[in-house]
N, C-alpha and C positions, 0 to 999 in steps of 0.2 A: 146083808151078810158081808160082802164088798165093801160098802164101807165101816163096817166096822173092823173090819182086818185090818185097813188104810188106816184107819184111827189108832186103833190099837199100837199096830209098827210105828205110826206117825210120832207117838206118845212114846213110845219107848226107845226109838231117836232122841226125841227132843230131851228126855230125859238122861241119860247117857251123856248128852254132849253138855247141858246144865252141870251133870257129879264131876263130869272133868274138867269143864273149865272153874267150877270153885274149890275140886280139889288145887288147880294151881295156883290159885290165888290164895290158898288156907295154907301154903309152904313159905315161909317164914326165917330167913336167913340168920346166923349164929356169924357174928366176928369173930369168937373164940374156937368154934369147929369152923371154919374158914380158917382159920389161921394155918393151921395142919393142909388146908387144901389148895395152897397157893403157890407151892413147891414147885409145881412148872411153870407158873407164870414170872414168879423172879428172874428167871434167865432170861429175858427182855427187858419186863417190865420196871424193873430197878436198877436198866442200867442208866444212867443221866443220858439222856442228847443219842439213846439207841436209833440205830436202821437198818432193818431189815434189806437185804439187796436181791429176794428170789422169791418171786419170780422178776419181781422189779423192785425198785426203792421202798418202802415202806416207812414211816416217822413211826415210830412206837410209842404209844401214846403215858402219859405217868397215869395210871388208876388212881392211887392213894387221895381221896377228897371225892370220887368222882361219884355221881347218884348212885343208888344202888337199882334203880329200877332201869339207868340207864344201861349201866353196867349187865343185867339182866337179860334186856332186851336186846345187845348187843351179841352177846352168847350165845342166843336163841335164834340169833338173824345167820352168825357163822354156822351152826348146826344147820339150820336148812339149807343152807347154799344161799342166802339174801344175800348174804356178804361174802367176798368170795376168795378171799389170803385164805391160803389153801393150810397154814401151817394151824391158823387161829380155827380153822372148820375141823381138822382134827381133833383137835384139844375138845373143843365145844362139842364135838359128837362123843366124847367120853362121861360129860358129865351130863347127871339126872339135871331135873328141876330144884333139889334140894343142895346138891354140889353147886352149883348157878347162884341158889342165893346167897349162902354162907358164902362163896368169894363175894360178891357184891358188900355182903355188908362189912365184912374183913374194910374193902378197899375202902368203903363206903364212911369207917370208921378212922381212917387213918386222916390226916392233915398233912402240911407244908413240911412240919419238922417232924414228923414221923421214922422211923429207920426205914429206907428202900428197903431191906430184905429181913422178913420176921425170922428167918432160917439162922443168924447171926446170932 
């Protein structure tokens, strides 16, 4: 009886944790609704040769060319606290996994001679 309780829960764990991580892998980023969602990242990120000075120096880095799964992963490390610019963990605790990807592939999609700011 005991273990079948343990089995049971065990199975609907493992199951649970399987629907969630392929739902986030089955979310799928739009450059075009990304476009509309990158609004606060231009105040940085399109400025040439930006730096942040608070809490300390920061290099702001260019997105436009950049992976998109890197880009991704990046956003997800500020949301947890992995990475710790307190300004960039706000931001990233605002957006789902589907705001995450559509900026990714936005940035993902841009190149060299891109315009810095789609808002333009």
């Amino acid at each position: 009886m005991i273990n079948a309780i343990v089995f049971s829960l065990s199975t609907a764990l493992f199951a649970s944790l399987f629907s969630t991580n392929a739902h986030a892998q089955d979310v799928k980023g739009s450059a075009q609704a990304g476009q509309s969602k990158v609004w606060i990242c231009v105040g940085c990120h399109a400025i040439p040769e930006y730096r942040a000075d608070w809490p300390q120096v920061y290099r702001v880095p260019k997105l436009g060319g950049q992976n998109a799964e890197y880009i991704v992963a990046s956003l997800k490390a500020y949301k947890s606290g992995e990475r710790k610019y307190p300004t960039m963990r706000g931001i990233a605790g605002s957006l789902n996994d589907q705001d995450m990807a559509d900026i990714a592939a936005y940035y993902a999609a841009q190149n060299a001679n891109s315009p810095r700011n789609p808002l333009k």
